[in-house]
C-alpha positions as CSV (number, residue, x, y, z in Angstrom):
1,X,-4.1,14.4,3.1
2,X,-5.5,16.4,0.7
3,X,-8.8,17.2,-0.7
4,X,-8.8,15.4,-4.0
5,X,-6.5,12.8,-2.8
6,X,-8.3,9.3,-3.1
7,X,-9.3,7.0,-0.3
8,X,-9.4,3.3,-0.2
9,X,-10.1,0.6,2.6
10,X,-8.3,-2.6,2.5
11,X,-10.0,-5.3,4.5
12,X,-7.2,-8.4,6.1
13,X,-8.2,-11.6,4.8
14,X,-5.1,-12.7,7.0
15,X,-2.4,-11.5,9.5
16,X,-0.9,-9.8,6.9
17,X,-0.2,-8.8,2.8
18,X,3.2,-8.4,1.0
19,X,3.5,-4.6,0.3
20,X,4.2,-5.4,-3.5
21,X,0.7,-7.5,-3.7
22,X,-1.2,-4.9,-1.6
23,X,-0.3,-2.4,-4.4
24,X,-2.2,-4.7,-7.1
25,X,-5.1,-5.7,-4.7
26,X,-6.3,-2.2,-4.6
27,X,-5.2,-1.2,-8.1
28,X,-2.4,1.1,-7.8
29,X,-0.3,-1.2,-9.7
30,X,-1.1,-3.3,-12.5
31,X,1.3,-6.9,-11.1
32,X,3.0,-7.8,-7.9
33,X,6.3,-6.9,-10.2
34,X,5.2,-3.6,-10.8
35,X,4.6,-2.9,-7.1
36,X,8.1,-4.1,-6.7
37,X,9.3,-1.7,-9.2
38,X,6.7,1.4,-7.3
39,X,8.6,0.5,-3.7
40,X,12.1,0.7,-5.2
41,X,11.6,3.8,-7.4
42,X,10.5,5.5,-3.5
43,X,6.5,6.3,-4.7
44,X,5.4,4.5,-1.5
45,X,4.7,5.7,2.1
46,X,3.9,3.6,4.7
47,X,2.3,5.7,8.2
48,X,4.4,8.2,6.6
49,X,7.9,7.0,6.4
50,X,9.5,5.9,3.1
51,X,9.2,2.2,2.6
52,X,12.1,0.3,0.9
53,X,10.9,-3.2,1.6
54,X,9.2,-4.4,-1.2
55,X,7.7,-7.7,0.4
56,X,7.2,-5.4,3.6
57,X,4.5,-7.0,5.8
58,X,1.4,-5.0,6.3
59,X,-1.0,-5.4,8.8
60,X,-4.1,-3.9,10.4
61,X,-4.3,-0.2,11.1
62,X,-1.6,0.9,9.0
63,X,-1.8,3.5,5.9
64,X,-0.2,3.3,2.5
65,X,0.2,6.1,0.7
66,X,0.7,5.9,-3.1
67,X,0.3,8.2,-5.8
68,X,-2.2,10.6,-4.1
69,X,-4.2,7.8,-2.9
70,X,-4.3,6.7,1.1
71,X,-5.1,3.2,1.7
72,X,-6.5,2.3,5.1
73,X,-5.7,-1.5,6.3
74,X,-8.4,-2.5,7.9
75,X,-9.2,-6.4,10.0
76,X,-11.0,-8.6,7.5
């Protein structure tokens, strides 16, 4: 992590969120599609290994990383 990297904090409404939607929620991408497109074009980290899986399932205590920003997923 660097200095200016930006944080966020994702609280779980549920179990889980689709990777693809996860990437709109927090604005990092601008539709569900274009989250799609972020995962297969290998922008997105998740607890630091490359994640293929576009509808990947994330859940509590796991971190995104996207385009210098870290997302922490937190229990709702």
């Amino acid at each position: 992590m660097t200095s200016n990297q930006l944080i966020i904090e994702f609280a779980l409404s549920g179990e889980y969120v689709e990777l693809c939607h996860l990437l709109k929620f927090v604005g990092l991408a601008d539709s569900g599609g274009r989250g799609k497109t972020m995962v297969a074009e290998g922008l997105v980290y998740v607890d630091g290994q490359l994640e293929r899986r576009k509808t990947a399932k994330i859940r509590a205590n796991q971190v995104i990383d996207c385009l210098g920003t870290r997302v922490f997923i937190t229990n709702g």
